[in-house]
Each structure stands twice: as C-alpha cells, then as structure tokens.
N, CA, C and O atoms as a GROMACS GRO file, in nm:
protein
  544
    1UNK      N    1   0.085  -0.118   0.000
    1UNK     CA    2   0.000   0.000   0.000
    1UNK      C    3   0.089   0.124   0.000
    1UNK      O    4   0.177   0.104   0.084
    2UNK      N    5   0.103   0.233  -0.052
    2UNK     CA    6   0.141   0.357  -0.020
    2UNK      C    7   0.092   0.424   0.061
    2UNK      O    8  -0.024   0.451   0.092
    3UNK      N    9   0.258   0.474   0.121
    3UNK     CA   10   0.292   0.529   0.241
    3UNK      C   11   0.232   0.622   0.284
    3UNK      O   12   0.220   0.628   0.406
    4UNK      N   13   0.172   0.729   0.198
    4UNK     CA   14   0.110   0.805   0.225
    4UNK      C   15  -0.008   0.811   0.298
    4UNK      O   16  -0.039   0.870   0.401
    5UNK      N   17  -0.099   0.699   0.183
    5UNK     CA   18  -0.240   0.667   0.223
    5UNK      C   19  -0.257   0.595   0.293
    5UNK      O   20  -0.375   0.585   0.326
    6UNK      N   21  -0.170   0.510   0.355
    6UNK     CA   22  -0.200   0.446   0.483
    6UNK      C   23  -0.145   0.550   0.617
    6UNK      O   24  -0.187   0.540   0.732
    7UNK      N   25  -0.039   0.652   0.567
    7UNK     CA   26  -0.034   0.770   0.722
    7UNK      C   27  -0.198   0.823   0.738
    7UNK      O   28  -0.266   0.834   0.840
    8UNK      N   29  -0.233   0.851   0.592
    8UNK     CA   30  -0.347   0.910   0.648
    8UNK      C   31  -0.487   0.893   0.675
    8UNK      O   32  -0.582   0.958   0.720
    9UNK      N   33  -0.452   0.732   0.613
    9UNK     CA   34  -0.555   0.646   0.666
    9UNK      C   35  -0.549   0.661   0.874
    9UNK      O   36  -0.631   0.680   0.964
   10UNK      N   37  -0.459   0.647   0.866
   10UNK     CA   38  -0.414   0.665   1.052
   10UNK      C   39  -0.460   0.755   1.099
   10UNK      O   40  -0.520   0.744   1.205
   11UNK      N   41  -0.447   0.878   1.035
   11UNK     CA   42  -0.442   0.981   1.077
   11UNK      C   43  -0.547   0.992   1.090
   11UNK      O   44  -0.570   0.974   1.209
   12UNK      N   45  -0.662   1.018   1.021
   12UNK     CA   46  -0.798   1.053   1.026
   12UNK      C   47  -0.909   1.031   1.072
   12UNK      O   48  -1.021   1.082   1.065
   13UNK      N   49  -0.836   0.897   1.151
   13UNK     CA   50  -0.918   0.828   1.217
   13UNK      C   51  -0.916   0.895   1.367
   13UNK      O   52  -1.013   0.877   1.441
   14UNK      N   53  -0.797   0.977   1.413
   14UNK     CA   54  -0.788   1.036   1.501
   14UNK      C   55  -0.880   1.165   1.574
   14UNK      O   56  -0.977   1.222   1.526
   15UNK      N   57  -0.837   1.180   1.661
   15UNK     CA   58  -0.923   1.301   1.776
   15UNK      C   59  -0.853   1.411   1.711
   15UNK      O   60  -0.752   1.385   1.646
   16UNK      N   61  -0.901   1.549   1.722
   16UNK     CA   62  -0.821   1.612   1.708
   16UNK      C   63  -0.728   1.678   1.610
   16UNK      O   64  -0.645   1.767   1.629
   17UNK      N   65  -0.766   1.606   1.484
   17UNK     CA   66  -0.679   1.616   1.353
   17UNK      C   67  -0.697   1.766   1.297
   17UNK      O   68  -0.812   1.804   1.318
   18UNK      N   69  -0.646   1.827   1.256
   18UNK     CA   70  -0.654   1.943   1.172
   18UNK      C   71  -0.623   1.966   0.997
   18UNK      O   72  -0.528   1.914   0.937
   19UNK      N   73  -0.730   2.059   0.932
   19UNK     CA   74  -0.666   2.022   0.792
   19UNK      C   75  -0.521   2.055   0.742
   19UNK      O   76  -0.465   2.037   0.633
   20UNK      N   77  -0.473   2.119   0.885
   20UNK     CA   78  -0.293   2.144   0.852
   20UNK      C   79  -0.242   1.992   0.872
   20UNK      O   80  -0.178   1.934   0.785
   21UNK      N   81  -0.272   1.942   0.976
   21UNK     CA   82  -0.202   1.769   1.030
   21UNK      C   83  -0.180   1.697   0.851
   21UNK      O   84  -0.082   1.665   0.784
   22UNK      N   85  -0.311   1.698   0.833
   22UNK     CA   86  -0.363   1.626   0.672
   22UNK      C   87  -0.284   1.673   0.592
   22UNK      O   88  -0.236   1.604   0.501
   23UNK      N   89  -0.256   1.794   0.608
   23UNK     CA   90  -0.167   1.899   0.459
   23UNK      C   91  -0.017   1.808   0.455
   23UNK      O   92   0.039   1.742   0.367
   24UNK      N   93   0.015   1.842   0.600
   24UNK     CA   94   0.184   1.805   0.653
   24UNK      C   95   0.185   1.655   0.622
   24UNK      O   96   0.300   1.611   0.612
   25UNK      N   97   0.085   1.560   0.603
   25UNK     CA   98   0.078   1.420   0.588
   25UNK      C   99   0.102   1.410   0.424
   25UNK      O  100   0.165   1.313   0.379
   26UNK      N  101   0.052   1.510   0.338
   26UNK     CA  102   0.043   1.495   0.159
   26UNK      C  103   0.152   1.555   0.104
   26UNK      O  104   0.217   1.500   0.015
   27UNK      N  105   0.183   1.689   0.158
   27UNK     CA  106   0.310   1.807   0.056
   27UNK      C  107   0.283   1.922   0.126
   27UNK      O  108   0.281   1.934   0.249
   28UNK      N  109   0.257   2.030   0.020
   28UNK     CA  110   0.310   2.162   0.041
   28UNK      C  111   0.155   2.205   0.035
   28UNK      O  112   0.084   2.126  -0.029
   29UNK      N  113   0.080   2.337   0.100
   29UNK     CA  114  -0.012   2.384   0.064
   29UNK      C  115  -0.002   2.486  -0.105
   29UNK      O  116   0.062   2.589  -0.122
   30UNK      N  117  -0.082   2.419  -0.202
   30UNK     CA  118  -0.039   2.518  -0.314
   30UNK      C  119  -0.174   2.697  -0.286
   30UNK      O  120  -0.169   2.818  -0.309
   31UNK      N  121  -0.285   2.585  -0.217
   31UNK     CA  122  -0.374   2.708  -0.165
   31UNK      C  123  -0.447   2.682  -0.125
   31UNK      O  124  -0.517   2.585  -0.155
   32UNK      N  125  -0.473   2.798   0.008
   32UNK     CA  126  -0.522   2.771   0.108
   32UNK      C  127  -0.679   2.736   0.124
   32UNK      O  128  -0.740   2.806   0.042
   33UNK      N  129  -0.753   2.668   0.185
   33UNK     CA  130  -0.882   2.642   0.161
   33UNK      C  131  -0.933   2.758   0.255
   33UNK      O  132  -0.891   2.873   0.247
   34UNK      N  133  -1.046   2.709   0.362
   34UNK     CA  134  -1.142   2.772   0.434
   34UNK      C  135  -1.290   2.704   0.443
   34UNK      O  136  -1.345   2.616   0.377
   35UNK      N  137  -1.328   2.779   0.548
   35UNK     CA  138  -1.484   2.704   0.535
   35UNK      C  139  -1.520   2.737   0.378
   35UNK      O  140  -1.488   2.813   0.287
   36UNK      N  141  -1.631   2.604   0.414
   36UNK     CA  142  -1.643   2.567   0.267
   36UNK      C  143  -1.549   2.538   0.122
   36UNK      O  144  -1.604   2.478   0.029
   37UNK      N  145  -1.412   2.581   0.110
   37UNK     CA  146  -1.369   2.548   0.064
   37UNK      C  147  -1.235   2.480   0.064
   37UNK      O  148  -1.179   2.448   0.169
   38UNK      N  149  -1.182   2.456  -0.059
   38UNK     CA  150  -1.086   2.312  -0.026
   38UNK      C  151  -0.932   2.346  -0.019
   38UNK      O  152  -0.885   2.453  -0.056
   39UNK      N  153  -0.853   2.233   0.038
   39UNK     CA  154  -0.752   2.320   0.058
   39UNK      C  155  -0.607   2.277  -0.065
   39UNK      O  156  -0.523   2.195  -0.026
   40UNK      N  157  -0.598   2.319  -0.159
   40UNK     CA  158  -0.489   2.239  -0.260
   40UNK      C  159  -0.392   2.261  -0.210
   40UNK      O  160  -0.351   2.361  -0.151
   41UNK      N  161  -0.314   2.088  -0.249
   41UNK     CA  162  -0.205   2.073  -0.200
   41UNK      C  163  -0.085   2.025  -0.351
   41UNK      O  164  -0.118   1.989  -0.464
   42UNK      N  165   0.046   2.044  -0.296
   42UNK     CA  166   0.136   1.965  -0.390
   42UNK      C  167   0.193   1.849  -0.372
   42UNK      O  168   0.312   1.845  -0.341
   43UNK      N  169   0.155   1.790  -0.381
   43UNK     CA  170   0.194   1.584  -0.315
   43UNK      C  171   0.352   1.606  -0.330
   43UNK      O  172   0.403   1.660  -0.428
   44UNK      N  173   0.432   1.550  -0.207
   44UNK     CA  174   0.534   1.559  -0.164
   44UNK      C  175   0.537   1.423  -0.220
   44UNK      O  176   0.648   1.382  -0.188
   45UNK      N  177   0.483   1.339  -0.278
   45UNK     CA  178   0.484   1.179  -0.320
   45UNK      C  179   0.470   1.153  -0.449
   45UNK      O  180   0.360   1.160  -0.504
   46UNK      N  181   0.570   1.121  -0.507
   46UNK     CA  182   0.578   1.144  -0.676
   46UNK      C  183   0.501   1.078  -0.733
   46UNK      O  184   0.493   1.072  -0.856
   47UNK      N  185   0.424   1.013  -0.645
   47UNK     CA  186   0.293   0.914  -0.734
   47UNK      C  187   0.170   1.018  -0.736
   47UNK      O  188   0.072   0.953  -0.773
   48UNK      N  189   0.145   1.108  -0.720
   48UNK     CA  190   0.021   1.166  -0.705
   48UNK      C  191   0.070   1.301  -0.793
   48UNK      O  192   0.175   1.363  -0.778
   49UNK      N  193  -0.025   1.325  -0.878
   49UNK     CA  194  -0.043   1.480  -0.921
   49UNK      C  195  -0.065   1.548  -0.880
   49UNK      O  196   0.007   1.648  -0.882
   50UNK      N  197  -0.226   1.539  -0.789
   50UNK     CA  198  -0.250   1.608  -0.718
   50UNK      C  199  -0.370   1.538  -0.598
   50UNK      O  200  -0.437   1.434  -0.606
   51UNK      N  201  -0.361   1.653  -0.479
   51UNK     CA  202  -0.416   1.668  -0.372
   51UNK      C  203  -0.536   1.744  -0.328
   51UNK      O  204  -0.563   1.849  -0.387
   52UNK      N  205  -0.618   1.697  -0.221
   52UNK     CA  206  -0.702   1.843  -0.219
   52UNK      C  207  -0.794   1.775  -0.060
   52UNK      O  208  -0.834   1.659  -0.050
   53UNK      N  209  -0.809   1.879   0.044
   53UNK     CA  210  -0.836   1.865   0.109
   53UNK      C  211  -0.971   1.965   0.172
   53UNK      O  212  -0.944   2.084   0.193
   54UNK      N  213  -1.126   1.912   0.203
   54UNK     CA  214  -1.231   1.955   0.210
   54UNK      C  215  -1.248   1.930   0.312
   54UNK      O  216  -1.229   1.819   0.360
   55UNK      N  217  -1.298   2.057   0.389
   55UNK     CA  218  -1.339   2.112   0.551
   55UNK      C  219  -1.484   1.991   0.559
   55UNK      O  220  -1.544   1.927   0.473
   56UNK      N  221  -1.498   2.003   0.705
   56UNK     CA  222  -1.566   1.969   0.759
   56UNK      C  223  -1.681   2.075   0.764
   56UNK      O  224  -1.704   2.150   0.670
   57UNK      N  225  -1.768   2.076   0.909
   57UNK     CA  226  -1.842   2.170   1.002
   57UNK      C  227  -1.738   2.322   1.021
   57UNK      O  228  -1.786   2.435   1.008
   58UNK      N  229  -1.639   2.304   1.043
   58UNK     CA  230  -1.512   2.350   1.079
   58UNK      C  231  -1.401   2.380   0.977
   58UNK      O  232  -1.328   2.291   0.932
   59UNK      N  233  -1.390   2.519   0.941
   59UNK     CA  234  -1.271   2.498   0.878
   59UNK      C  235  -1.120   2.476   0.868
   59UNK      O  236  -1.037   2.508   0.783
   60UNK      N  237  -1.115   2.420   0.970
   60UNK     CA  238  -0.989   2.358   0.999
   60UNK      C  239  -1.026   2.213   1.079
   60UNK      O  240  -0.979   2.174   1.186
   61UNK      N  241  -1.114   2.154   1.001
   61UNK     CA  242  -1.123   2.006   1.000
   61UNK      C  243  -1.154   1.929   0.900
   61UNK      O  244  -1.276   1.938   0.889
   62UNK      N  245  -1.112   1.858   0.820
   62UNK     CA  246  -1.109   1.796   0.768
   62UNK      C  247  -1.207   1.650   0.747
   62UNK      O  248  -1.215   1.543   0.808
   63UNK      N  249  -1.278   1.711   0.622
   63UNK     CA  250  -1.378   1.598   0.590
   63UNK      C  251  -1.367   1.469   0.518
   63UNK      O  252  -1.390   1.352   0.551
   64UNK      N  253  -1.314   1.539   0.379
   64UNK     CA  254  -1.286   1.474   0.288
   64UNK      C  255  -1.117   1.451   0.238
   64UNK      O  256  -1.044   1.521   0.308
   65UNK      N  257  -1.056   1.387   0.154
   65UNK     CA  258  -0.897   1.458   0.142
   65UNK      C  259  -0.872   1.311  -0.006
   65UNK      O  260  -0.876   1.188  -0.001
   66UNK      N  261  -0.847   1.413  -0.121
   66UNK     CA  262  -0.888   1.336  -0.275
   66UNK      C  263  -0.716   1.362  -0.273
   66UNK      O  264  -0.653   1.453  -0.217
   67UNK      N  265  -0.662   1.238  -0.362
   67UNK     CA  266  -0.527   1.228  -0.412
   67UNK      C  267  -0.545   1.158  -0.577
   67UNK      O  268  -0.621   1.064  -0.603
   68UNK      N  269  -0.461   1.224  -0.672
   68UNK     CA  270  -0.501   1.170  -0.784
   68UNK      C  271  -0.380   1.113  -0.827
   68UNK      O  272  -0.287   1.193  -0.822
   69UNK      N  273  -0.361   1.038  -0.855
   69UNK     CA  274  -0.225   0.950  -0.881
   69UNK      C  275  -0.242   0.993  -1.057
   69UNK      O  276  -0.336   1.014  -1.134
   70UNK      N  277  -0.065   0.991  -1.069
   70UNK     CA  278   0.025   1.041  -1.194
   70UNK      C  279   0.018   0.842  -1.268
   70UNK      O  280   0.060   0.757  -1.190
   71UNK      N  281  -0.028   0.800  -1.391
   71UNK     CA  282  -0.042   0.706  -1.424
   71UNK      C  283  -0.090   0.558  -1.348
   71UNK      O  284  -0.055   0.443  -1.374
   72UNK      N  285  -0.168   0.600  -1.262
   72UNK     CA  286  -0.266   0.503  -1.201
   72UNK      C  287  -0.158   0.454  -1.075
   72UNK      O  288  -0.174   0.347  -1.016
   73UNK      N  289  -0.066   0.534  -1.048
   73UNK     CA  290   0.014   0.496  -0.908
   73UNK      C  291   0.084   0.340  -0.874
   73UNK      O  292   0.143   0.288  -0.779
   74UNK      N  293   0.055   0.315  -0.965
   74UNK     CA  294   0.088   0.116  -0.922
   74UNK      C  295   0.043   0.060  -0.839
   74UNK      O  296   0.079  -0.052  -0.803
   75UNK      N  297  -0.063   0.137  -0.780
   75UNK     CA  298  -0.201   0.049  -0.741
   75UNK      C  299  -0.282  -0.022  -0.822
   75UNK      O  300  -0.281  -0.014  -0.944
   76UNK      N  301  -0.347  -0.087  -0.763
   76UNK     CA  302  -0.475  -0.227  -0.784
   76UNK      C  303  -0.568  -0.210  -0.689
   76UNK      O  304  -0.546  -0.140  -0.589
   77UNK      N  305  -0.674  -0.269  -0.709
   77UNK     CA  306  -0.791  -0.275  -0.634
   77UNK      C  307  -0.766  -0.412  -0.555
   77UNK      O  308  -0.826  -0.440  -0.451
   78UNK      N  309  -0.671  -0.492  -0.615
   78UNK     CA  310  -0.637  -0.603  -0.509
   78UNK      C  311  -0.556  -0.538  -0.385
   78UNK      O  312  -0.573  -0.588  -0.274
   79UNK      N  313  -0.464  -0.424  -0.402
   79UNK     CA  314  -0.399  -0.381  -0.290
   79UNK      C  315  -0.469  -0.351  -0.194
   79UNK      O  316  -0.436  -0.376  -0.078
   80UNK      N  317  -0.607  -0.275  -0.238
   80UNK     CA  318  -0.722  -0.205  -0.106
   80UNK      C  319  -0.763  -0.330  -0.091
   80UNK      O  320  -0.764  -0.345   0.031
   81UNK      N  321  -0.803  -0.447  -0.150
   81UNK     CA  322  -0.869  -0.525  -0.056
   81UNK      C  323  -0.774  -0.628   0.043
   81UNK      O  324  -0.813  -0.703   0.132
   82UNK      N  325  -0.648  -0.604  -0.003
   82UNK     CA  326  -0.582  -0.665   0.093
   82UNK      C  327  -0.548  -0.595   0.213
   82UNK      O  328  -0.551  -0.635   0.329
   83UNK      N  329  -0.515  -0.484   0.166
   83UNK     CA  330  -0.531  -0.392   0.305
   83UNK      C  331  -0.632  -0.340   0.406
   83UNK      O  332  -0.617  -0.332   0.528
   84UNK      N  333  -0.767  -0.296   0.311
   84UNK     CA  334  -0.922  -0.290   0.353
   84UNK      C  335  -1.043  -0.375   0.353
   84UNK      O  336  -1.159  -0.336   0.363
   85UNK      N  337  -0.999  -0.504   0.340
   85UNK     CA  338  -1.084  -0.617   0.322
   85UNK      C  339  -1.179  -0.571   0.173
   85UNK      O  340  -1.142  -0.499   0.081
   86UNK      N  341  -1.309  -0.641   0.190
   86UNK     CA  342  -1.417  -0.657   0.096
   86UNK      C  343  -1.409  -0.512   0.041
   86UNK      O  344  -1.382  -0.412   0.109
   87UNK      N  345  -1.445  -0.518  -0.132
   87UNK     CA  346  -1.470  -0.413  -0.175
   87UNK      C  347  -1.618  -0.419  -0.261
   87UNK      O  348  -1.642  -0.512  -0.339
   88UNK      N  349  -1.706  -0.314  -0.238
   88UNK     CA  350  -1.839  -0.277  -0.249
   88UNK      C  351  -1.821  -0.159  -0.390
   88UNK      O  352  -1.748  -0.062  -0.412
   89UNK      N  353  -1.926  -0.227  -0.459
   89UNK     CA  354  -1.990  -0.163  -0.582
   89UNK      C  355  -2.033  -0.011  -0.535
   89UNK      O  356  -2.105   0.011  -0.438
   90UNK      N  357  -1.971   0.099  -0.627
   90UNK     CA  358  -2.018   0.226  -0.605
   90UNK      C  359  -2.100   0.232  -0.737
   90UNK      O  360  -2.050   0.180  -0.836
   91UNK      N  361  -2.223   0.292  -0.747
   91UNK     CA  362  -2.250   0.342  -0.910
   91UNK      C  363  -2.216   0.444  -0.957
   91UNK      O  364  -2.236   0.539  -0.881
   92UNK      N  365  -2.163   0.476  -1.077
   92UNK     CA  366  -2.144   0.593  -1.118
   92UNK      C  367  -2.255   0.687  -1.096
   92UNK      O  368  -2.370   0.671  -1.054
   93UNK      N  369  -2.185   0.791  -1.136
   93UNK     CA  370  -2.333   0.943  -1.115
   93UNK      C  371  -2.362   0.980  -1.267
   93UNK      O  372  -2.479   1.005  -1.296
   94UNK      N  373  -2.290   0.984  -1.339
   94UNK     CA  374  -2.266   1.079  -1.466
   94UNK      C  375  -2.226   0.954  -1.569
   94UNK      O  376  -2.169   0.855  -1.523
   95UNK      N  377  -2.259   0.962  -1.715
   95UNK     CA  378  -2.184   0.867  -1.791
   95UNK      C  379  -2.058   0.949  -1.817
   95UNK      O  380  -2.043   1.071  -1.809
   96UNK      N  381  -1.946   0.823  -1.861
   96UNK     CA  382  -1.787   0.858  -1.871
   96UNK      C  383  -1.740   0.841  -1.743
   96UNK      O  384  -1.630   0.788  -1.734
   97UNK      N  385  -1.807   0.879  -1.623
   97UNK     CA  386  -1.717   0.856  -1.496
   97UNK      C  387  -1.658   0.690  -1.511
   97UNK      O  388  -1.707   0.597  -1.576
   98UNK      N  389  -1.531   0.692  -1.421
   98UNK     CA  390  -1.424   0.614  -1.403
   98UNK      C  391  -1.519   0.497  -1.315
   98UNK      O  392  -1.623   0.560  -1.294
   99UNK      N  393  -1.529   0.420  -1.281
   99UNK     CA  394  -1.553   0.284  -1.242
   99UNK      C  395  -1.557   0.303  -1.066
   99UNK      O  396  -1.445   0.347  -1.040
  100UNK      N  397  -1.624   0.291  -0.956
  100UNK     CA  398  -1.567   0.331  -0.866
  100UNK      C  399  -1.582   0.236  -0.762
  100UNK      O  400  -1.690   0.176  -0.766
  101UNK      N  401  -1.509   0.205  -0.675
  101UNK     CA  402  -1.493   0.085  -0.529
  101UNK      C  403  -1.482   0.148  -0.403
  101UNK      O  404  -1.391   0.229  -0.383
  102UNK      N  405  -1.583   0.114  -0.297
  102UNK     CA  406  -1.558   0.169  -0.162
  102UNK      C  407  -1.490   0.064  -0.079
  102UNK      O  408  -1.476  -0.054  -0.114
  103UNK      N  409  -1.454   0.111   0.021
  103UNK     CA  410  -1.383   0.032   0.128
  103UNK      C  411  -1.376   0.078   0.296
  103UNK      O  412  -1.321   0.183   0.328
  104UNK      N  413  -1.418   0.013   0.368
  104UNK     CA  414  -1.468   0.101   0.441
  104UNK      C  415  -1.351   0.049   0.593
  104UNK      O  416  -1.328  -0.067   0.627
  105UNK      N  417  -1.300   0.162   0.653
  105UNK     CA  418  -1.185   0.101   0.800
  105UNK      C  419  -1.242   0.161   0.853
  105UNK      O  420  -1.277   0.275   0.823
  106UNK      N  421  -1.275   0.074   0.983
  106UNK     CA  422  -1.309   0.121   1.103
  106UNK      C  423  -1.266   0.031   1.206
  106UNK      O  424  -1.303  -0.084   1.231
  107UNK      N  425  -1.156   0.125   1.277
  107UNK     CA  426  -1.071   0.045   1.380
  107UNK      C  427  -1.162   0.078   1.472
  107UNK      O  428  -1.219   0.187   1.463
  108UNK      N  429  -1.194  -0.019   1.584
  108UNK     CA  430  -1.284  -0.061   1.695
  108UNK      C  431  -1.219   0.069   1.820
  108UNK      O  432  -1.306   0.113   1.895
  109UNK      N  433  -1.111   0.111   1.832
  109UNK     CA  434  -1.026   0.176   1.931
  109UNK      C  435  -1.022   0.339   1.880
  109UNK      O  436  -0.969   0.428   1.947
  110UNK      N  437  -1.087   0.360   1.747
  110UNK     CA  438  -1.078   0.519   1.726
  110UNK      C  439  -1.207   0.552   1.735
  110UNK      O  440  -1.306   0.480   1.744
  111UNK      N  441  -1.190   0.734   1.731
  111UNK     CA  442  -1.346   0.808   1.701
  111UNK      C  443  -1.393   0.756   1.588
  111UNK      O  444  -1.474   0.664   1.588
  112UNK      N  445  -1.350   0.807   1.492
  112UNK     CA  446  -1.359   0.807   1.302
  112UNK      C  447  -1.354   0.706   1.237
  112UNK      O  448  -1.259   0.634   1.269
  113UNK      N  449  -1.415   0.668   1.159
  113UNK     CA  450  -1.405   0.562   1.075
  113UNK      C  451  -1.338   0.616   0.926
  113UNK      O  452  -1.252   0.704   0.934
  114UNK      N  453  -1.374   0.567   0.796
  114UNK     CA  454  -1.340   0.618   0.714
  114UNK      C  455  -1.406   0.564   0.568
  114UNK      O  456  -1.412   0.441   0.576
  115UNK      N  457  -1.450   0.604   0.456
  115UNK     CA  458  -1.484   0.540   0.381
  115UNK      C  459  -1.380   0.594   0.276
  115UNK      O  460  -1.331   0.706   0.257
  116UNK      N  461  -1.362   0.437   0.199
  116UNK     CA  462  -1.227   0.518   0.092
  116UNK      C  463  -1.334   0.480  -0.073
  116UNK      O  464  -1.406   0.390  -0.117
  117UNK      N  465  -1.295   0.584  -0.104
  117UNK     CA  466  -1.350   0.551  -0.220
  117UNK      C  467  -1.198   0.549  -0.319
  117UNK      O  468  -1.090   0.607  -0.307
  118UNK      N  469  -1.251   0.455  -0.414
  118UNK     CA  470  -1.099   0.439  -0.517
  118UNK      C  471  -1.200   0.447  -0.671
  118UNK      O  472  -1.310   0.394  -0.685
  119UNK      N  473  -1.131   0.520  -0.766
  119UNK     CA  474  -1.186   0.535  -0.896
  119UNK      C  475  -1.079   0.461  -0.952
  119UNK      O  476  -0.975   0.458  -0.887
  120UNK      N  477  -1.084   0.403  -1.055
  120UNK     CA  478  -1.014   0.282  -1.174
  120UNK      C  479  -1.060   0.254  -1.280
  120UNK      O  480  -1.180   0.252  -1.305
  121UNK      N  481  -0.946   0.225  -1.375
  121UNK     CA  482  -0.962   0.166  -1.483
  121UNK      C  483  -0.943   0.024  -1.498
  121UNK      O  484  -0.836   0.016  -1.437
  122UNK      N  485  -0.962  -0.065  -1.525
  122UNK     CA  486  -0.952  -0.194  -1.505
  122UNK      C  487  -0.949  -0.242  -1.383
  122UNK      O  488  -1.059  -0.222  -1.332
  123UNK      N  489  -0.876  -0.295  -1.311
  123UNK     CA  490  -0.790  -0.274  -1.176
  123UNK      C  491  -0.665  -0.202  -1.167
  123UNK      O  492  -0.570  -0.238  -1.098
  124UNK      N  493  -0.668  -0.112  -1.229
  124UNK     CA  494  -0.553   0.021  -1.207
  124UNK      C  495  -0.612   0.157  -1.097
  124UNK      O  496  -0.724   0.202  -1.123
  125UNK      N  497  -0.564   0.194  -1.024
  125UNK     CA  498  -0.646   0.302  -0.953
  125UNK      C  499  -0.600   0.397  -1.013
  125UNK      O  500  -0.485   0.402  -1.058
  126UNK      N  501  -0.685   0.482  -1.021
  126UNK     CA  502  -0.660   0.646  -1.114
  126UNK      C  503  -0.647   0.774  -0.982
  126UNK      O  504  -0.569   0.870  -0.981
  127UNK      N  505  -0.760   0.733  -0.868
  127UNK     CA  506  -0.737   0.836  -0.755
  127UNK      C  507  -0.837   0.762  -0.644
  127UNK      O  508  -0.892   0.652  -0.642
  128UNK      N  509  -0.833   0.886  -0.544
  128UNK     CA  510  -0.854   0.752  -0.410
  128UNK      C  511  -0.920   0.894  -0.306
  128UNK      O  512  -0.856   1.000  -0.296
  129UNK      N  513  -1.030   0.875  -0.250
  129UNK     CA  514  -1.102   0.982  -0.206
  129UNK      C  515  -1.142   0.915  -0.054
  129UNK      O  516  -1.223   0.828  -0.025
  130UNK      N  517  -1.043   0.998   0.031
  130UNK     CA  518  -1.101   0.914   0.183
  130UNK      C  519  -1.207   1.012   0.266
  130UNK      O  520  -1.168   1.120   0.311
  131UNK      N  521  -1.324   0.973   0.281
  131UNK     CA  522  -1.445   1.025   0.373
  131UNK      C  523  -1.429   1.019   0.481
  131UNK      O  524  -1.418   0.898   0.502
  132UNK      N  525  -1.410   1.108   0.644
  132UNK     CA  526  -1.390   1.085   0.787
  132UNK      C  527  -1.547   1.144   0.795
  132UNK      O  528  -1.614   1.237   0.752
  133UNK      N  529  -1.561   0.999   0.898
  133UNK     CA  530  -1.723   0.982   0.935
  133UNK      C  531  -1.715   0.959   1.089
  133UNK      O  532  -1.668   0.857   1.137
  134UNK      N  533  -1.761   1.052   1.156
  134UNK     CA  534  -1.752   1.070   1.342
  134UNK      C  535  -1.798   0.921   1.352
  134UNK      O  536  -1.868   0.882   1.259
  135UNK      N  537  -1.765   0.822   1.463
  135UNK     CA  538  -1.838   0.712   1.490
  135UNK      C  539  -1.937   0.779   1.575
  135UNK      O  540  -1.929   0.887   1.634
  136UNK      N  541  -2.058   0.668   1.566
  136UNK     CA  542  -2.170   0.712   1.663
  136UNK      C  543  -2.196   0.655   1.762
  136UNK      O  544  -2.287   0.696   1.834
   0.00000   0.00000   0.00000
C-alpha cells in the first residue's frame, strides 16, 4: 500500500486532527482552503499529481482529502482489498465517470471511521477519495 495513504488512513481516524495535520501528511499547501472550501495541495509523493483537502463543520477540519495519482500509481484494487478487506460496488453518477470501489476502516479503538472511495480503470487506480465519518 502507499505510504502516504495508509499515514493518512491513521491519521484521520484520530481526535483532534486538523486540515494542517492532513496537509503536513500529503506536501506543500499550493492554496489555502477555508470554510467551505478546499484546501490544494502539492503531493510531496511522486505518485500523485494532485491533492485536495475539504473542511468539515469546521474549517480547519477535515472531511474529505482526494489524491489523484500520476499514471494510475501502481495500485490495484487487489492492494485495497488486501489492506481494507471486501470491496463494495459504487455506481457511477454521470456517464464517462471512471468505475468506482468503496472500502470502508473502522478500527474498533478510534473516534472516526473512514470510507475510501478508489476510482479505476480496469484494476488500475486512477485516484482515491477518503471520507472521515464521526463514529456514533
């Protein structure tokens, strides 16, 4: 799995996280978000083009956080399910959209859970969109 997306798989699951924690986990801020909007980043990880990180309630929490990998990253959809178990049918929204797989971690010992969504071409991943969902 890459290094990245499993720090921030960690990460997000945490108390406390901020959309700076998330920034310092991807690259460089290229610009700054705010409530309501998102915060672009420059992936410090040569597999990704690009980054982007979406507020919560809070703008300096972190909801959402999209990474788009530079030639499908040398990921597989076998990698998330070896790392995230079972993977679940998303439907597209729009025709032309990319193919899409959820995966869902939820460690028993954190607040947050997480839903990852992965877009692909065959079993190549193209980008990878992780959702932080408060546990209830």
């Amino acid at each position: 799995m890459n290094q990245t997306i499993s720090q921030l798989v960690k990460l997000l699951t945490q108390e406390g996280i901020s959309t700076a924690d998330a920034a310092k986990a991807i690259g460089v801020v290229k610009e700054a978000g705010g409530a309501h909007r998102a915060m672009l980043l420059t992936p410090e990880d040569s597999s990704f083009s690009s980054a982007e990180i979406s507020p919560g309630g809070a703008a300096d929490t972190p909801s959402t956080v999209e990474l788009t990998f530079k030639d499908s990253g040398g990921l597989t959809l076998k990698d998330f399910e070896d790392a995230y178990g079972e993977r679940h049918f998303v439907p597209m929204m729009r025709p032309g959209q990319k193919s899409r797989a959820a995966f869902y971690y939820e460690p028993e010992d954190a607040p947050y859970m997480l839903a990852i969504f992965v877009s692909h071409d065959d079993e190549h991943v193209a980008s990878v969109m992780l959702r932080r969902d408060k546990r209830i």
